[in-house]
C-alpha positions in Angstrom: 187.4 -202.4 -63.2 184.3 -204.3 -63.9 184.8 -208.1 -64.5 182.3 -210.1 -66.9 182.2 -213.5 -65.4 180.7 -216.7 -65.9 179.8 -218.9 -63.0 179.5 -222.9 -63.5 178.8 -225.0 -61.0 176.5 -226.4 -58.0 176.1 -226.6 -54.4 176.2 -224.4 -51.6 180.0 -223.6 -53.2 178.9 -222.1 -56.5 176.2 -220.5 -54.6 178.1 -218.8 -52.0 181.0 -218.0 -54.5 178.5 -216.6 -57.1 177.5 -214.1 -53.9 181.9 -212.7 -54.1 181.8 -211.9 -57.5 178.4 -209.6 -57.0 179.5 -208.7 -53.8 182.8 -206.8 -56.0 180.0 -205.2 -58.3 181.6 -207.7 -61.2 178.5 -208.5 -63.4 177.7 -212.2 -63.7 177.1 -212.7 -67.5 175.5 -216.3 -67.4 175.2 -218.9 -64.4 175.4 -222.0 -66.1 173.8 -225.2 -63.3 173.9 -228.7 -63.4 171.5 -230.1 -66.5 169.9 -232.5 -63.1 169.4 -229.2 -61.0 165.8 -228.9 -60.5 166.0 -225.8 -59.1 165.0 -227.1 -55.4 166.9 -226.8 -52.1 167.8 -230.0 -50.9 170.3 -230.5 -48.7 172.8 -228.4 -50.6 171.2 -225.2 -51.6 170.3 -225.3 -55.6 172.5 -223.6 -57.8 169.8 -222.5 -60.6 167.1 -221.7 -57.8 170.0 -219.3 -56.4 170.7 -217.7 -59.9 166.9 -217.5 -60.7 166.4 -214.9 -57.4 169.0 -213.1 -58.2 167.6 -212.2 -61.7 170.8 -213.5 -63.5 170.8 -215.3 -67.0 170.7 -218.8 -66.7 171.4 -222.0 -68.6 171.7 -225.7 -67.7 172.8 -227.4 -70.9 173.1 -231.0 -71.2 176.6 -230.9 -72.5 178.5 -227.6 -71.6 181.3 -228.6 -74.2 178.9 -228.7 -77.1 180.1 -226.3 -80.2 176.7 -224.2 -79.9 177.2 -223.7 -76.2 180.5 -222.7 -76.1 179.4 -220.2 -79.1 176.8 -218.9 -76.4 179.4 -218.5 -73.5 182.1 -216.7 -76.4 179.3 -214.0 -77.0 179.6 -212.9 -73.5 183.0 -212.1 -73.6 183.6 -212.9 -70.2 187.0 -212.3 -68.4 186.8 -215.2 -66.4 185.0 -218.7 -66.3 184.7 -220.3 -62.9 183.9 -223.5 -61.7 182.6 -224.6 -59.0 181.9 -228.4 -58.5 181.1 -228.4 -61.8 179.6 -231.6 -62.7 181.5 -232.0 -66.5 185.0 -231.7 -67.6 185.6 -228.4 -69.1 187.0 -228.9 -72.8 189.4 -226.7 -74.4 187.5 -224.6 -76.6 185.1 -223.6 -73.6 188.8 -222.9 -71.7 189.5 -220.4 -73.9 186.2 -218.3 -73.7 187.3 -216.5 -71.2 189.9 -213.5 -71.5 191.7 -213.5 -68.7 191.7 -216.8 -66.9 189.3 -219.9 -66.4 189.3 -221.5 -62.8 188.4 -224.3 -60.9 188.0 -224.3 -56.9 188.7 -228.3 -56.1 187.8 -230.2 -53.1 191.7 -231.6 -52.6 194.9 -230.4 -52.2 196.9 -230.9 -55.7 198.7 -232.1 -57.4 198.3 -235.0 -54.6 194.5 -235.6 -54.8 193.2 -235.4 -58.5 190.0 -236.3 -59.5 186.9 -237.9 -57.7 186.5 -238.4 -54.1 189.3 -236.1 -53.0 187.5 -236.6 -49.8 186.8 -239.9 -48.9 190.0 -240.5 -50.8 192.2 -238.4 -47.9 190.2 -240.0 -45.4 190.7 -243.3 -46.6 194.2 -242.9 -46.6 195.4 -242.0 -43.3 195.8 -238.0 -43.8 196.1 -235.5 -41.0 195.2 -233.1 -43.4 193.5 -232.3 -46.9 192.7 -229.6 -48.4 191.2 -227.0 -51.4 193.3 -225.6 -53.7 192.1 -222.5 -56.6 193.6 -223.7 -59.9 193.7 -222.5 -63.4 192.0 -225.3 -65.9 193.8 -226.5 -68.5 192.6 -229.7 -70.5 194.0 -232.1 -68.1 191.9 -233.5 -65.0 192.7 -231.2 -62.0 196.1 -231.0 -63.6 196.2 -226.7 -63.9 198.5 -224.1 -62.3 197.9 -223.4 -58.7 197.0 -220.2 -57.6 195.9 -220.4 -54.2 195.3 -223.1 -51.6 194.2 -223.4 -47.6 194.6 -226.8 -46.0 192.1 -228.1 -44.1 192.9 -230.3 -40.9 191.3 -234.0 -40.3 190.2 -234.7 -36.5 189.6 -238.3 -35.9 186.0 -237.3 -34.6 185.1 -236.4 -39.0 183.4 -238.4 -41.1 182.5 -238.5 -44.9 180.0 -235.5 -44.2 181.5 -233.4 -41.6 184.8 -233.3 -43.5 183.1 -232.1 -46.7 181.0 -229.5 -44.8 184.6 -228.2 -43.3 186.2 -228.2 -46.9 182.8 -226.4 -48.0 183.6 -223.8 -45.9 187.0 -223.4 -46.0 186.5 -223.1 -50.0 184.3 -220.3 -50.2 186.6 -218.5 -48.0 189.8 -219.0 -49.4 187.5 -217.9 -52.5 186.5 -214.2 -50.6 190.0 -213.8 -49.6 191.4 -214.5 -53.3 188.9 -213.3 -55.5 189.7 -209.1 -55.0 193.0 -209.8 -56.0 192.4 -212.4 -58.3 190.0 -210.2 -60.8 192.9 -207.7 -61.4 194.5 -210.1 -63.5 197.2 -211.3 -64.5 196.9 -214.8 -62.6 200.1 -216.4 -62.3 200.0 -219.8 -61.4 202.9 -222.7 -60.2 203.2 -225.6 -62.4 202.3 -229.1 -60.6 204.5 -231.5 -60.2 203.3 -234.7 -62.1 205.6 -236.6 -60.5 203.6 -236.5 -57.2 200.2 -236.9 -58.4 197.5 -239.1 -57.4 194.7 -239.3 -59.6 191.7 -241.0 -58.8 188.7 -241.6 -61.9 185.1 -242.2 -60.9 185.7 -246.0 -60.6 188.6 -245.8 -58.2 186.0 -246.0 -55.4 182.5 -247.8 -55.3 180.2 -246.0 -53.2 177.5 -248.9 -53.2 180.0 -251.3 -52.1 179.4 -250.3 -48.0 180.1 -253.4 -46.2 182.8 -253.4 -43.8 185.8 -256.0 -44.4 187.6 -257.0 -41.0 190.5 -258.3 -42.9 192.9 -254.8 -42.4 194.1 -253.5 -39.1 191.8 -251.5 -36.6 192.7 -248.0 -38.2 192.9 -248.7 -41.5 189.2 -250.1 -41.1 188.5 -246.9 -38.7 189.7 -244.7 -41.8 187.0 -246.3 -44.2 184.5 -246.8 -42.1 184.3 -243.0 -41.5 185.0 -242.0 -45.1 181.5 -244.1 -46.0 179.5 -241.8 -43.2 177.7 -239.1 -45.1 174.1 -238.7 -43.8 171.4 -238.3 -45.7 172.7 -240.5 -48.2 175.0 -242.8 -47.4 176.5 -245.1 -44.0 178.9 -248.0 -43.7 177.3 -251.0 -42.6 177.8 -254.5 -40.8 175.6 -258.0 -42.0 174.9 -260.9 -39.7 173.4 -263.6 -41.3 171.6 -261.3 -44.4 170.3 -258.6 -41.6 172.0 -255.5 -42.3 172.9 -252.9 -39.7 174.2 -249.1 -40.9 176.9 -247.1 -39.1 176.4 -243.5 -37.9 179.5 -242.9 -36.0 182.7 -244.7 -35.3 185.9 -244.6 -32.7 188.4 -246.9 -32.0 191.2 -248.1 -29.8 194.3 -250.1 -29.4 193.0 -252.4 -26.2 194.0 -255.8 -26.4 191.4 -259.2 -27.3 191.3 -262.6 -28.0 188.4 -261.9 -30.8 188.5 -263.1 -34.3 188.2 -259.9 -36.6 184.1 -259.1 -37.1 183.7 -260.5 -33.9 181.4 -258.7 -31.2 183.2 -258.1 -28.1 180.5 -256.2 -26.4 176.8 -254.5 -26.5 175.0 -251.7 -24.9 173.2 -248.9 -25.1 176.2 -247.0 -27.4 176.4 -249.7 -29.9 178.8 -252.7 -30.8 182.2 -253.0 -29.7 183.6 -255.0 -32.4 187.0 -257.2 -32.7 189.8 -255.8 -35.7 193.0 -256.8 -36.3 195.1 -254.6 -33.7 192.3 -252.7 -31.8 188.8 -252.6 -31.6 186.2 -250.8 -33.3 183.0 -249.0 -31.5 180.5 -248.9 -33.4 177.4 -246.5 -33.2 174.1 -244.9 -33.9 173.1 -248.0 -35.8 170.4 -247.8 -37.8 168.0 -250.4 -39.5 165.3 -250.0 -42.0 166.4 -246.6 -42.4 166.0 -245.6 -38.6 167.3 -245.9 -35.2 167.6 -249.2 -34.0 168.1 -249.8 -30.1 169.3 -252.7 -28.5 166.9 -255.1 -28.0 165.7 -255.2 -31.6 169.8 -255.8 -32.6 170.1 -258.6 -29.5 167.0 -260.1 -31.4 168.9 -260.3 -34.6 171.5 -262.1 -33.2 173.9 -259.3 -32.5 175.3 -259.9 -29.5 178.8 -260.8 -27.9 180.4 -263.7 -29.8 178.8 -263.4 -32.7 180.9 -262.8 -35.8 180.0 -260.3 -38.6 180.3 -260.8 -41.9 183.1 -259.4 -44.2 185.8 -261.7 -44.2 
C-alpha cells in the first residue's frame, strides 16, 4: 500500500530518512525545511537543497502551525507527518493532518531526556548511555507514545560532536529498520511515565557560557568540558588573565596533587595538565584566535606550571 507522507525537518536526519520513505515507493507529498534553510550544504547536508534534487514539493514556512499552513498540509491528505529535528513545536491542529499517525524521531531516550540538549544534557550528567527514541506527537514537548527506541552507548573518548554524529546515525537506522513496519499502520505506542521525566527548555543550558569552573570534582568537570566540544562551532575554554584559550579534546585521571583547582600542573607538547578537585584534567588541542596554538605562544601568555586559571 502506497503511503502519502509528509516530511519536516533538517539535517543529515530528515535527509537520510526522507531517502526510507522513497526508498518503500511511499510518495512524499510536501518536504516542509527549516524557514533559515538556505538550501546550502554546510556541515549538515541541507534539507531543502536535498528535496529540491529530488523534484519533491517544497515549503519552508515561517510558522508551520499557522491556520493557512496547516490548511495546505490537510489538502495532501497525508497518512503520516514526520519529523525530523524539526525546528518548531508541532501544534495540534497540524497533529491531526495526518490519517494514520504523526511522528517524531528525538535525539534522547524518553521519557528521561525531554526537550533541548538531550545531548549535551546526557553527557553532562554522567550517563553510560543515551539514546533515540521514534515517538508518536501529541501536544506535549516530547511527551508522545513510544514506538521504538535504540540506545546509544557513551565512551569517555566522545565529545559534544562525536556523540551527536553516533546518535545521527543510530537514528536513521533505527528509522530503516522501523519504517516498513511502521507504514502498515496501526502504530501502537506505550504511554510514558511522567513520573520519570526530565525535561529540559531552551534556557536550561547556555551555550555561550563556555568557561570552565574548577569548583566541582575532576569528572564532573571532565563531563562538561566534553559536552561543550562540538567543532566547527563551539569548544570549552580556559582564561588566564583576559587571554582565552579553547579546548579540543579532554581526558582525565584520578592521580593525586597538591594543586589548587585551575591550577597548571604541567605543559608540553599535548597541552595543559590542569589541577581539579579529585583528579586532574589534560587538556588538549588548544586553540587561540580560532587556530592551533603550540606551546611557546601559550608559555608566552603565561600558561605555564603554577599558574592558576580562572573560573573559581
Amino acid at each position: 500500500m502506497e503511503r502519502r507522507v509528509v516530511v519536516i525537518g533538517k539535517n543529515r536526519l530528515a535527509v537520510e530518512c526522507l531517502d526510507v520513505v522513497l526508498d518503500a515507493h511511499d510518495v512524499i507529498v510536501l518536504a516542509v525545511a527549516d524557514a533559515a534553510d538556505d538550501g546550502h550544504d554546510g556541515w549538515q547536508p541541507s534539507f531543502r537543497a536535498a528535496a529540491e534534487r529530488r523534484g519533491l514539493p517544497l515549503l519552508a514556512p515561517p510558522d508551520v502551525n499557522a491556520p493557512a499552513f496547516v490548511a495546505q498540509v490537510e489538502a495532501q491528505q497525508p497518512d503520516f507527518v514526520l519529523s525530523f529535528q524539526a525546528a518548531q513545536i508541532l501544534r495540534s491542529p497540524l497533529i491531526a493532518t495526518a490519517r494514520v499517525a504523526t511522528l517524531n524521531l528525538h535525539f534522547g531516550p524518553l521519557p528521561r531526556y525531554r526537550g533541548v540538549a538531550p545531548i549535551a544534557w546526557a553527557m553532562i550528567n554522567g550517563e553510560a548511555a543515551t539514546g533515540v527514541t521514534i515517538h508518536h506527537i501529541n501536544p506535549g514537548v516530547d511527551s508522545g507514545e513510544l514506538v521504538r527506541s535504540w540506545s546509544v552507548p557513551i565512551d569517555d573518548a566522545d565529545t559534544g560532536r562525536t556523540l551527536y554524529d553516533k546518535c545521527s546515525e543510530a537514528a536513521v537506522a533505527l528509522f530503516r529498520d522501523a519504517w516498513p513496519e511502521l507504514r502498515e499502520g496501526p502504530i501502537h505506542g506505550t504511554p510514558q511515565e511522567d513520573a520519570e521525566a526530565l525535561y529540559y527548555n531552551r534556557h536550561s543550558i547556555d551555550f555561550s557560557q563556555r568557561q570552565v569552573s574548577w569548583r566541582a570534582d575532576a569528572r564532573t568537570i571532565f563531563n562538561w568540558v566534553r559536552a561543550f566540544i562540538f567543532p566547527p562551532f563551539q569548544y570549552p575554554l580556559v582564561r588566564l588573565d583576559g587571554v582565552e584559550v579553547e579546548i579540543g579534546s579532554v581526558n582525565w585521571d584520578r592521580r593525586p596533587h597538591r594543586g589548587r583547582p585551575g591550577e597548571i600542573l604541567a605543559m608540553d607538547d599535548n597541552g595543559l595538565v590542569v589541577a581539579a578537585p579529585g583528579g586532574r584534567l589534560l587538556l588538549g588541542a588548544l586553540r587561540t584566535d580560532g587556530r592551533q596554538a603550540d606551546r611557546g605562544e601559550l608559555a608566552a601568555a603565561g600558561f605555564a606550571p603554577g599558574a592558576v586559571l580562572n573560573g573559581h
